[in-house]
C-alpha positions as CSV (number, residue, x, y, z in Angstrom):
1,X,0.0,0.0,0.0
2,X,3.1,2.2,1.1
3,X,4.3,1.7,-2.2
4,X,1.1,2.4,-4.1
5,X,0.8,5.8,-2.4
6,X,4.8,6.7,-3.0
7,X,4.2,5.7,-6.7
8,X,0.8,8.0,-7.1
9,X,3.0,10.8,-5.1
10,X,5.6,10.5,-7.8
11,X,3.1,10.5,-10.7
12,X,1.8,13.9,-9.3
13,X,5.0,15.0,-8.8
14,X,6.1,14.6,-12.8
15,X,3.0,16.3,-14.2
16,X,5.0,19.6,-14.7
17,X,7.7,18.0,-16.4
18,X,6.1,16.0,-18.9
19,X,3.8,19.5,-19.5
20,X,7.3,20.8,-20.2
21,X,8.1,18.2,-22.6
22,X,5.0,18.3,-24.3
23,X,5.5,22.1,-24.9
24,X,9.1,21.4,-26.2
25,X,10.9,23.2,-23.8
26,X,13.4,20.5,-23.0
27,X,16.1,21.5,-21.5
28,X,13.7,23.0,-18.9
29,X,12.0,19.9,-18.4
30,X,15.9,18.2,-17.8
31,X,16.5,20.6,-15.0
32,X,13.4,20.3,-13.2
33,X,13.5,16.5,-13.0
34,X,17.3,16.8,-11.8
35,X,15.5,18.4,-9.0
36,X,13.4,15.4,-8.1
37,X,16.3,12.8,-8.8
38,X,18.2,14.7,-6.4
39,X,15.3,14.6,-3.7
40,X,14.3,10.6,-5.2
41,X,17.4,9.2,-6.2
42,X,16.4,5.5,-6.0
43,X,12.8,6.3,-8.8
44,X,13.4,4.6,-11.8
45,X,10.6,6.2,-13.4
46,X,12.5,10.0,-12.8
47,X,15.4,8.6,-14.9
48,X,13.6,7.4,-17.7
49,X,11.5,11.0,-17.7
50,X,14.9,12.8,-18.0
51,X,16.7,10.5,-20.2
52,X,13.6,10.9,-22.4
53,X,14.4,14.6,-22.5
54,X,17.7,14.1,-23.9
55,X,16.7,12.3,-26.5
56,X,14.9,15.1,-27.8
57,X,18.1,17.5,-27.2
58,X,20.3,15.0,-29.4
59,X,22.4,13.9,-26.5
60,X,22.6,9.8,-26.7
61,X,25.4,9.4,-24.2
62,X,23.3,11.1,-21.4
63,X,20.1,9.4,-22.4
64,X,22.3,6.0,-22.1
65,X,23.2,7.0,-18.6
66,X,20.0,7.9,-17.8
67,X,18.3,5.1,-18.9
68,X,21.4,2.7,-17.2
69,X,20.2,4.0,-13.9
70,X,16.7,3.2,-14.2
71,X,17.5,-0.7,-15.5
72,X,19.6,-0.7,-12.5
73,X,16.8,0.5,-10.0
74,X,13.8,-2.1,-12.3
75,X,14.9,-4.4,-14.8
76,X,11.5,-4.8,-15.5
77,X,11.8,-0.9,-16.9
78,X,11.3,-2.3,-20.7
79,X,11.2,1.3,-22.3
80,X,14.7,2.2,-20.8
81,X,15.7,-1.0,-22.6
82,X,14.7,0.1,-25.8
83,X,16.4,3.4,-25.7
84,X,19.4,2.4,-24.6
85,X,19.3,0.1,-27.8
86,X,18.0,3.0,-30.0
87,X,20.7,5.3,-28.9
88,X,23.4,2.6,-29.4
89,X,22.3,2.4,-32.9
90,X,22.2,6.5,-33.3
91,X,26.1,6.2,-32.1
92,X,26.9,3.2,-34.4
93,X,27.6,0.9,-31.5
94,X,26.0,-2.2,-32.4
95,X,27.4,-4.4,-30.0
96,X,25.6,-2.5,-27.3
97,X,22.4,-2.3,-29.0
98,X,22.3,-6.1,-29.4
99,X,22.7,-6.2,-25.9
100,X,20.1,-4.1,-25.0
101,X,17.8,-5.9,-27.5
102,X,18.0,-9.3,-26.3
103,X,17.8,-8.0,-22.8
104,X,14.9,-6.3,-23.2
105,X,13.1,-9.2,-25.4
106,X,14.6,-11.7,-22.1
107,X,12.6,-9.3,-19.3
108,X,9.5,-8.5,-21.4
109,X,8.8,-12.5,-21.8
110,X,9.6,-12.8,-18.0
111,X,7.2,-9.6,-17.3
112,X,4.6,-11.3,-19.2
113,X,2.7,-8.3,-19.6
114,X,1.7,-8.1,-23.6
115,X,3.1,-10.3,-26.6
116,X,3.7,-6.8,-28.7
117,X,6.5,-6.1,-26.3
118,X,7.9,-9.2,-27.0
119,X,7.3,-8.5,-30.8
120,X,8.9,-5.3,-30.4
121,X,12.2,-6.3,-29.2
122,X,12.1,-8.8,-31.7
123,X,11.9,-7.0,-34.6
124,X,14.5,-4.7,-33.1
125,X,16.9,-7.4,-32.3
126,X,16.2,-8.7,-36.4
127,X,17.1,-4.9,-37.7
128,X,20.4,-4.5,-35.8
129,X,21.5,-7.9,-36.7
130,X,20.3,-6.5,-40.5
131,X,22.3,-3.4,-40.0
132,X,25.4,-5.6,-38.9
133,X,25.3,-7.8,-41.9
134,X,24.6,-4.5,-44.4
135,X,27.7,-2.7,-42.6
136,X,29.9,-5.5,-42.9
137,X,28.8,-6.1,-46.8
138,X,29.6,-2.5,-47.1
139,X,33.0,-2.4,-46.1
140,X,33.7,-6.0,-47.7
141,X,32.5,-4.4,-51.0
142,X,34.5,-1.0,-50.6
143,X,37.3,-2.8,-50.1
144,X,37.0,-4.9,-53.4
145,X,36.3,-1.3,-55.2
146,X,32.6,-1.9,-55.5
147,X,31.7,1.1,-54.8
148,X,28.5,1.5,-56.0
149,X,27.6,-2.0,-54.3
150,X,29.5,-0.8,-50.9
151,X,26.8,2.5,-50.8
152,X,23.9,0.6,-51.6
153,X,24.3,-1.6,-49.0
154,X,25.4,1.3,-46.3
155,X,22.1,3.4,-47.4
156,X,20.0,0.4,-46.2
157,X,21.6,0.2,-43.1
158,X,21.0,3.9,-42.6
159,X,17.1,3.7,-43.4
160,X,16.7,0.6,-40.9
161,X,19.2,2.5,-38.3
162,X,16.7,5.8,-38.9
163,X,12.9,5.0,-40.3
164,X,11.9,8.7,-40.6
165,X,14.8,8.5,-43.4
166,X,12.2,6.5,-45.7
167,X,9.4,9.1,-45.4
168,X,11.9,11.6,-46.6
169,X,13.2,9.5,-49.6
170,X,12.2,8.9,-53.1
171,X,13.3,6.4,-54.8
172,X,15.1,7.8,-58.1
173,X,17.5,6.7,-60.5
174,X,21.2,7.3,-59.7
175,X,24.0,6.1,-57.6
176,X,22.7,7.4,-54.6
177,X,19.2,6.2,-53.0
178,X,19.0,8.7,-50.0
179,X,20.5,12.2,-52.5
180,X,20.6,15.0,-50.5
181,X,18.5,14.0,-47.8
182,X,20.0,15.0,-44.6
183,X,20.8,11.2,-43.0
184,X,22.1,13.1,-39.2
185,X,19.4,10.1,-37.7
186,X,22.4,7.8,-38.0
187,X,26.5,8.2,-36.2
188,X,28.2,10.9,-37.5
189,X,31.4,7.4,-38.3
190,X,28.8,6.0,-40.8
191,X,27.7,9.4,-42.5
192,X,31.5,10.1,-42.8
193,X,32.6,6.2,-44.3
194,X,29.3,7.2,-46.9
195,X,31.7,10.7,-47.8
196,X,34.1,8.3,-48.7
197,X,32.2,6.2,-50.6
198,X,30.6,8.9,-52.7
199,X,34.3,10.2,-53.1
200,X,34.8,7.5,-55.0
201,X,31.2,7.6,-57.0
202,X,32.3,11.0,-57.8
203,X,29.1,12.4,-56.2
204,X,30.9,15.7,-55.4
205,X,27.2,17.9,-54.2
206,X,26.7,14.9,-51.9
207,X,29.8,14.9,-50.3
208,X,30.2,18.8,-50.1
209,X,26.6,18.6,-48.4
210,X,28.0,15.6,-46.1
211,X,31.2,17.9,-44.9
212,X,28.8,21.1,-44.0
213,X,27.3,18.7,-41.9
214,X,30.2,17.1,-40.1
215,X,31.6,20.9,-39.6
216,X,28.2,22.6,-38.5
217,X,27.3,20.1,-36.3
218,X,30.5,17.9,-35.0
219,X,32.4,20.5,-35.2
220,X,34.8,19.2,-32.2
221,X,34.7,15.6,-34.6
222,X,38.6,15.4,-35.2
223,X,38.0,12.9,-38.4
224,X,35.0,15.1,-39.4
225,X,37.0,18.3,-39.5
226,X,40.0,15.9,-41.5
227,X,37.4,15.1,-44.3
228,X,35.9,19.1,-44.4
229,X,39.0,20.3,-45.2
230,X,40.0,17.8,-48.3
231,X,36.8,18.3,-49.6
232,X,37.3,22.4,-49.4
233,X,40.2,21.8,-51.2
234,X,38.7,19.5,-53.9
235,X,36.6,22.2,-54.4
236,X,39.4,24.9,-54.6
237,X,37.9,26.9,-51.6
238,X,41.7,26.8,-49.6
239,X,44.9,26.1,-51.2
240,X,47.4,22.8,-51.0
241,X,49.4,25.0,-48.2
242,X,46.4,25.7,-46.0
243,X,44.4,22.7,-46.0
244,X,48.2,21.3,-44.9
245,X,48.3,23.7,-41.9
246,X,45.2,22.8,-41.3
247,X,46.1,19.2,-41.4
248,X,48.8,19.5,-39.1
249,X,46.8,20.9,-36.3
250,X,44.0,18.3,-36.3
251,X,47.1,15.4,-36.0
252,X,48.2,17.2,-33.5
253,X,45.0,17.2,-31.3
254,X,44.3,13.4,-32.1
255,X,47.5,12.6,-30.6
256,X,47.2,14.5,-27.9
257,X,44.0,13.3,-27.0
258,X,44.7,9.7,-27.7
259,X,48.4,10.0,-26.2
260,X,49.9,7.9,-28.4
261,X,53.3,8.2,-29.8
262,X,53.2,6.0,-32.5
263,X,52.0,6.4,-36.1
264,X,48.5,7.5,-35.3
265,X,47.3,6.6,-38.9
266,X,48.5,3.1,-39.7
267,X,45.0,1.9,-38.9
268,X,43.4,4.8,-40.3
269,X,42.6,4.3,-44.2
270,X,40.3,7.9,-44.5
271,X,43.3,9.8,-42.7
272,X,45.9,8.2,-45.2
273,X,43.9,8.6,-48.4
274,X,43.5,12.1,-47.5
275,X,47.4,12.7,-46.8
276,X,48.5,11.1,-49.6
277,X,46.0,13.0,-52.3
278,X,46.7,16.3,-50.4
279,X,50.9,14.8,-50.7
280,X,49.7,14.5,-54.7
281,X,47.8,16.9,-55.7
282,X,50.8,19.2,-53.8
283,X,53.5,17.5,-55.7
284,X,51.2,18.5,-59.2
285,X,50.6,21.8,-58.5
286,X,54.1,22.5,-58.5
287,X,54.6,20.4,-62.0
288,X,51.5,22.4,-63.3
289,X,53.1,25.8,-62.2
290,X,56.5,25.0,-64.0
291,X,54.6,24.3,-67.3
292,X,52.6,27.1,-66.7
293,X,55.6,28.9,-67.1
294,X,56.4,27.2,-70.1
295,X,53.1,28.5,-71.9
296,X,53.7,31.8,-70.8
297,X,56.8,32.0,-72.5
298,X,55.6,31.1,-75.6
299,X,56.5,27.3,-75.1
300,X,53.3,25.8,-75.9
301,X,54.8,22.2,-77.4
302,X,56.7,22.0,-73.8
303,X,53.2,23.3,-71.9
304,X,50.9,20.6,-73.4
305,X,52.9,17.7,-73.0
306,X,53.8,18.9,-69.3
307,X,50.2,19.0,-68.7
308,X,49.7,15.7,-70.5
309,X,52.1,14.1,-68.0
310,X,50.4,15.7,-65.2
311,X,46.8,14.7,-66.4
312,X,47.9,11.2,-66.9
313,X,49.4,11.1,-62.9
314,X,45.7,12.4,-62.0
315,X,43.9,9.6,-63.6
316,X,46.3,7.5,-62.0
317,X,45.3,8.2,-58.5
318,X,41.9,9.7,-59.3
319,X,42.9,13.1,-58.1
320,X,39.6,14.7,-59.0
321,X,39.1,18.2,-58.1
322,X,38.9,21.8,-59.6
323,X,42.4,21.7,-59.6
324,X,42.0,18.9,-62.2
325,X,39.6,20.3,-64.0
326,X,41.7,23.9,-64.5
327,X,44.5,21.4,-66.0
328,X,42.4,19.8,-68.8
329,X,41.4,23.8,-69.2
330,X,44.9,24.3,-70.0
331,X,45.2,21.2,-72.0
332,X,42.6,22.6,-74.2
333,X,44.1,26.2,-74.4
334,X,47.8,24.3,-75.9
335,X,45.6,22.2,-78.1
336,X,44.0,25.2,-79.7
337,X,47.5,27.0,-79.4
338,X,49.2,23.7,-81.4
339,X,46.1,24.3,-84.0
340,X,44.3,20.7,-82.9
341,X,41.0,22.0,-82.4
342,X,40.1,18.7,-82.0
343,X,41.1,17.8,-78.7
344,X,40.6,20.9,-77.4
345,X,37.0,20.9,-77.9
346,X,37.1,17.2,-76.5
347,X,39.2,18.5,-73.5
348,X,36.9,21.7,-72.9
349,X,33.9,18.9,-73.0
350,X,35.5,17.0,-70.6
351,X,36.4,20.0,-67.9
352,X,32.2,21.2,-68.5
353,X,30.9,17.7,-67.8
354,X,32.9,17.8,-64.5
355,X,32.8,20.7,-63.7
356,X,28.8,20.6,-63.9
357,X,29.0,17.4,-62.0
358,X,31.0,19.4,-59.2
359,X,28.5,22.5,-59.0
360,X,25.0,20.6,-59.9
361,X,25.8,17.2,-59.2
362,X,25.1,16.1,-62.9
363,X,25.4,17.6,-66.1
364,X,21.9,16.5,-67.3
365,X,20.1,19.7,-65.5
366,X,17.7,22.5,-67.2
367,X,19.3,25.5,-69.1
368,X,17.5,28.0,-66.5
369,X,18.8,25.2,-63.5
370,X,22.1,25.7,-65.0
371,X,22.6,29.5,-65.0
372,X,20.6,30.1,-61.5
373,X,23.2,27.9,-59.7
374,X,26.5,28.9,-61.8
375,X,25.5,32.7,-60.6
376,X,25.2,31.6,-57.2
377,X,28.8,29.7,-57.5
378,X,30.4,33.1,-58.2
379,X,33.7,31.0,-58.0
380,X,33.3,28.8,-60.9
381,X,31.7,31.5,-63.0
382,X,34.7,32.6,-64.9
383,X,35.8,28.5,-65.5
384,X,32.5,27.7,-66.8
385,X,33.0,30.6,-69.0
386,X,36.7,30.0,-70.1
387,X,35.5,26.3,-70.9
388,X,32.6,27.3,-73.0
389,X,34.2,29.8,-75.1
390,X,37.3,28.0,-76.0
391,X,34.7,25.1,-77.0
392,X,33.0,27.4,-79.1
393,X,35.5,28.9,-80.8
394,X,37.3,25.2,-81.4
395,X,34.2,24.1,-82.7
396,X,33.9,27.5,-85.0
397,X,37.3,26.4,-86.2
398,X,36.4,23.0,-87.1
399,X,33.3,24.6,-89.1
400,X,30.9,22.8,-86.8
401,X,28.5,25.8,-86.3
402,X,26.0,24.3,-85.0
403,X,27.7,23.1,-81.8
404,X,29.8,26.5,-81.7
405,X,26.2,28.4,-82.2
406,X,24.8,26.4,-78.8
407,X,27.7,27.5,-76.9
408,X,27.7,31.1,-77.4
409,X,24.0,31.0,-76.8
410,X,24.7,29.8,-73.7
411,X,27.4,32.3,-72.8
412,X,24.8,34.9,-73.9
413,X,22.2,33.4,-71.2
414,X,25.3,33.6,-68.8
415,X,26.4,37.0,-69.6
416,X,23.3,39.1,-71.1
417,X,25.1,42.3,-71.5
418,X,28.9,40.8,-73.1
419,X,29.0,42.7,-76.6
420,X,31.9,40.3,-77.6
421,X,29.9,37.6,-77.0
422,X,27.0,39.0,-79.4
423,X,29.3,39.6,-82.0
424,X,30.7,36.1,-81.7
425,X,27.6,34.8,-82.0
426,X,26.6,36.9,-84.8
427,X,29.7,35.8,-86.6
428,X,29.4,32.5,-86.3
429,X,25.9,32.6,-87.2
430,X,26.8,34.2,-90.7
431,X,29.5,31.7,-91.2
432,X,27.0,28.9,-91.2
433,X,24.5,30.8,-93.3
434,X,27.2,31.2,-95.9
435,X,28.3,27.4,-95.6
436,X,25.0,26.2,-96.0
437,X,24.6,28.5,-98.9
438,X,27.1,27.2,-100.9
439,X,26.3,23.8,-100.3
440,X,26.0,22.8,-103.2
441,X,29.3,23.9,-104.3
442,X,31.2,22.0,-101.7
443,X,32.8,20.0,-103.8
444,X,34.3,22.5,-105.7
445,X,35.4,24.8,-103.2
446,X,37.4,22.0,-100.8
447,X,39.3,21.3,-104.2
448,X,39.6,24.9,-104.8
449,X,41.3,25.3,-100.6
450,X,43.0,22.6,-100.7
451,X,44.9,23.6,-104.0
452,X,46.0,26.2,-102.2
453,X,47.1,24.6,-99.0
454,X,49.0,22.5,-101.1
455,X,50.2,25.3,-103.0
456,X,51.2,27.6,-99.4
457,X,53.4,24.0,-98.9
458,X,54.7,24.6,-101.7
459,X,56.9,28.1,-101.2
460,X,60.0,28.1,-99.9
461,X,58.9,29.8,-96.6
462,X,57.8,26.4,-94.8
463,X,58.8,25.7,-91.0
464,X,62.0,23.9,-92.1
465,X,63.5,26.9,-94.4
466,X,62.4,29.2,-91.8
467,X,64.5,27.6,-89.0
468,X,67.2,27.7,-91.7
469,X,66.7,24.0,-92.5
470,X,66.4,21.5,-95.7
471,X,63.3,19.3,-94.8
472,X,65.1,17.0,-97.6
473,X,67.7,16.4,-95.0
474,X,65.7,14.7,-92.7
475,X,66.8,16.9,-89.5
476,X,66.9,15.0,-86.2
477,X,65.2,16.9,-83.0
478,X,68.8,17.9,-81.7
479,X,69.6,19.9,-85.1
480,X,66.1,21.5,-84.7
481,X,66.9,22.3,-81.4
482,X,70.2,24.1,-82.4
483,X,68.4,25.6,-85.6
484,X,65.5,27.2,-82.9
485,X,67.4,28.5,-80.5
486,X,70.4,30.0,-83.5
487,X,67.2,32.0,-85.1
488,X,65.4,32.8,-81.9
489,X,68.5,34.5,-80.8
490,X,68.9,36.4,-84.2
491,X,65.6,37.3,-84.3
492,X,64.6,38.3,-80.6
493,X,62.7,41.7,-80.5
494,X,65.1,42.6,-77.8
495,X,67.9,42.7,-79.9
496,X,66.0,45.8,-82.0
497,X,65.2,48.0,-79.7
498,X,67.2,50.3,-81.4
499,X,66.6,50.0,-84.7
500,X,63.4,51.3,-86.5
501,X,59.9,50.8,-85.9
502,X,59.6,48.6,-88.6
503,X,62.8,46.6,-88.5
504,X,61.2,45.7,-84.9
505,X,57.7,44.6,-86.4
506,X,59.3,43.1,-89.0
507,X,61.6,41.2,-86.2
508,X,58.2,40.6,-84.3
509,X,56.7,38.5,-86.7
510,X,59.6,36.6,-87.7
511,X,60.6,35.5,-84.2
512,X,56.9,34.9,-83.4
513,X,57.2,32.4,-86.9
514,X,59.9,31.2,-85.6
515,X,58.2,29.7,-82.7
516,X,55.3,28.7,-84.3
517,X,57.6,26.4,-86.7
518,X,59.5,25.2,-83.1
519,X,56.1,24.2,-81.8
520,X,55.3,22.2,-84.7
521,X,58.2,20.2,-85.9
522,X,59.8,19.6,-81.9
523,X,55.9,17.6,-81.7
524,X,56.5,14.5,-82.8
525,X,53.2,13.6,-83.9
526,X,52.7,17.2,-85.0
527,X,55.6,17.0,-87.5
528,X,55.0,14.0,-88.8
529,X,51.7,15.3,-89.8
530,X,53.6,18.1,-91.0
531,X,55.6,16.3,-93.2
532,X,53.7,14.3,-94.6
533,X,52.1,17.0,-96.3
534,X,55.0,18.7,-97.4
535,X,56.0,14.8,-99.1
536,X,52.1,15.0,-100.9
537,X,53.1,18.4,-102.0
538,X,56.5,17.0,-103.2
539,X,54.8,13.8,-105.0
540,X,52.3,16.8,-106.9
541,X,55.0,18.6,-108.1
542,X,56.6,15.5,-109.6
543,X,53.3,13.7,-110.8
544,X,52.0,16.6,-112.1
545,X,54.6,17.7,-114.7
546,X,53.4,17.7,-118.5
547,X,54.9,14.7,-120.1
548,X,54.5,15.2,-124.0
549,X,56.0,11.7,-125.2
550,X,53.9,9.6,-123.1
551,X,49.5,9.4,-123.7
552,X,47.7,9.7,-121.4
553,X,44.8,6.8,-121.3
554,X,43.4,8.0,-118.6
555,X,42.7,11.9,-116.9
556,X,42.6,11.4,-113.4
557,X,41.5,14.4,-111.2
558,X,44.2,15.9,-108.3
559,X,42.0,14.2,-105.6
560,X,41.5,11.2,-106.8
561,X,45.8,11.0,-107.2
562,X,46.0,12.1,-104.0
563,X,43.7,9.2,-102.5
564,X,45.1,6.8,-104.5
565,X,48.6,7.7,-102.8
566,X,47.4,7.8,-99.4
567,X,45.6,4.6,-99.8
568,X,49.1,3.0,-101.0
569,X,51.2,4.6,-99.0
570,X,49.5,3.8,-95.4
571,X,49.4,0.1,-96.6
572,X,53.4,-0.2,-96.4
573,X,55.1,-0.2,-93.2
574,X,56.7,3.0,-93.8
575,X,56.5,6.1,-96.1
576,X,59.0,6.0,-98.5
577,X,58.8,10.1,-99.6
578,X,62.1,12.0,-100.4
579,X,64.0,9.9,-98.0
């Protein structure tokens, strides 16, 4: 009876708190049943009121504490039981959590009070052996590189671990099942390991969204800050040198807190991917600054393979960042330098579809999507615009109008008020109006240009003669070398400075010809290409000739020569020519 009356005493006594819990003013409601713990230490039911509480204010360790004390005062107290495994889960403990759940399901079979208790527990203790067997797929599959596997599998664990996570979901096509969907219903470890794993989907928005989270709210989470920083600097937000000195301060507080002299990472695969890309990507900055200096000097043979050489170390490690995407910029600006408009529309195509990837999380968004978001990433504006003109004018150059047409409408919807952009648009728009005009004339008119390529090949001024060479002598790269650097010092506009205005423009353009021919035959590929049409030239001059004494049976037009040679000439192993 005693116990009856203390019990309906205590019931009274909790009114106001659960009023203030019910109102959502909870960490009011926490201090007022400190109060009656502190005058009724050994009531269960006071416990389990507070630990409630701090549920609501996010804080699973106190709730665990809570609840701890009122097992230990009842074990019959089932619902302190099932937070303690709810909030187990929340910190990614499932160990514990088991624990609690087949503790729970043990003492509500013993209470005999209702079979959905029983059920309950059950189905909990089923979903956190689920989550154990999803987690461990997970890592087993991220391990083996199956990425896309490894986050399906750690997105169903989050949507058992956290059920208001389904109600928030829908199901879409795409890598990722839960998007943008704010997932901070499951431990802050698991939400970082999915960073990782969309690192390596290349779901860049995701992860940027994932690393405001870990710094807004874990900001005291020494792995969280580690990740927030690469991922600023994959987004070029800090620089090599200050993510780094950033870097060196988090290791520092993670070995003073763990007191541990040794190696702190050995153990630690997100902390030693992220040192050695940071190591990297430090490593090809400084390559991408020296050939940077290359191109500036005029260089641009030396520039593009530097940058080849750095793109192909980025691959490599799948270094992919801004930083990577301002190299293939650069590789498209030697490309269109080197006259291969080619590649660097293919290279400028590349750099957009990443960089949209980066900024909209895919490049398969609405015009109006497109240009709302790159003004509000005031950052990548100028890139997006670099990119899109150089693929214009590439694709102007290649007389694909069309494509080059698209892109300059586009810069226009970027830039409403950019006259140069009009005109280039205009241009190009009266370019293909002309081409399409004289369609039908086609024929003529490439036979008509490229007698007259043939027949610019044909002067003595070629990139040989103008390095002082005979391109009958076959010259090897060191004799070009010599030849290059013999006219570039005759020629240098430096060495004029006192002579006339137009002994110095004069000089100007042959030193600026002189560099263009360097750039050209010090290419391999480039002079081969080169030559080989200085050798067709060669073979016209020769096959062409009148021959008086000899009938003709059959006329046979320039072109048709021409493919005939080709066609014969790429059959054989090698191109017999002059040589």
């Amino acid at each position: 009876m005693e116990n009856i009356l203390k019990s309906l005493q205590i019931l009274r006594l909790i009114e106001p708190g659960e009023k203030l819990v019910n109102d959502g003013k909870y960490s009011e409601a926490v201090s007022f049943f400190t109060k009656l713990i502190e005058k009724y230490p050994n009531e269960s039911v006071l416990y389990d009121k507070r630990a409630s509480c701090y549920i609501y204010l996010e804080n699973a360790e106190q709730a665990i504490e809570d609840s701890t004390n009122a097992i230990s005062l009842d074990n019959f107290n089932l619902k302190s039981y099932f937070r303690n495994l709810r909030c187990y889960v929340f910190l990614g403990n499932i160990k514990k959590a088991k624990y609690y759940a087949e503790n729970g399901l043990k003492y509500s079979k013993k209470s005999n009070i209702s079979n959905i208790n029983n059920e309950l527990f059950q189905i909990e203790l089923d979903n956190i052996n689920k989550i154990q067997d999803l987690l461990n797929s997970a890592k087993q599959s991220y391990y083996q590189k199956h990425f896309i596997d490894a986050l399906k599998y750690l997105e169903e664990a989050f949507l058992i671990a956290d059920p208001t996570l389904e109600q928030r979901t829908k199901l879409k096509k795409g890598v990722s099942i839960l998007g943008n969907v704010i997932t901070n219903g499951v431990c802050k470890e698991w939400q970082l390991f999915r960073g990782k794993i969309l690192l390596k989907c290349k779901q860049y928005l995701v992860l940027k969204k994932i690393a405001s989270t870990m710094e807004k709210k874990y900001p005291s989470y020494l792995y969280g800050q580690f990740f927030t920083i690469y991922v600023k600097y994959i987004y070029d937000e800090i620089t090599v040198n200050q993510a780094q000195s950033k870097l060196r301060e988090i290791i520092k507080k993670m070995n003073n807190e763990d007191d541990n002299e040794n190696d702190f990472f050995d153990n630690d695969d997100i902390v030693n991917e992220i040192l050695d890309f940071l190591k990297q990507s430090e490593e090809l900055e400084s390559l991408r600054n020296k050939y940077n200096d290359e191109y500036k000097q005029g260089n641009y043979y030396s520039a593009d393979h530097g940058y080849f050489q750095c793109l192909k170390i980025y691959n490599k490690y799948e270094l992919y960042s801004i930083s990577y995407i301002k190299l293939l910029s650069n590789l498209s600006n030697t490309k269109s330098k080197l006259n291969n408009y080619k590649l660097s529309s293919e290279y400028s195509t590349k750099a957009i579809e990443l960089l949209e990837t980066f900024v909209f999380g895919s490049n398969n968004k609405k015009l109006e999507i497109k240009i709302r978001e790159i003004n509000k990433s005031l950052l990548y504006k100028s890139l997006f615009k670099k990119l899109y003109m150089r693929r214009a004018s590439s694709y102007r150059q290649q007389q694909y109008y069309t494509k080059a047409i698209n892109d300059y409408e586009f810069l226009l919807e970027l830039l409403p008020n950019d006259n140069e952009m009009k005109k280039a648009l205009n241009d190009t728009k009266n370019e293909n109006e002309y081409n399409n005009n004289n369609n039908n004339n086609s024929n003529n008119n490439n036979k008509s240009n490229y007698k007259n390529n043939i027949d610019r090949m044909n002067q003595d001024d070629n990139y040989y003669t103008i390095l002082g060479l005979n391109f009958a002598d076959n010259p090897n790269t060191d004799t070009i070398k010599k030849a290059f650097h013999k006219m570039a010092l005759k020629y240098h506009p430096d060495k004029c400075q006192n002579r006339n205005d137009n002994h110095i423009e004069s000089a100007e353009k042959k030193f600026k010809r002189i560099n263009e021919a360097y750039s050209v035959l010090s290419n391999p590929e480039l002079k081969q290409s080169y030559d080989n049409k200085l050798k067709y030239s060669n073979f016209f001059k020769v096959s062409m000739k009148p021959k008086p004494n000899i009938p003709k049976k059959k006329t046979v037009s320039t072109d048709e020569l021409l493919d005939q040679f080709i066609k014969e000439e790429n059959s054989k192993k090698f191109f017999f020519g002059l040589f």
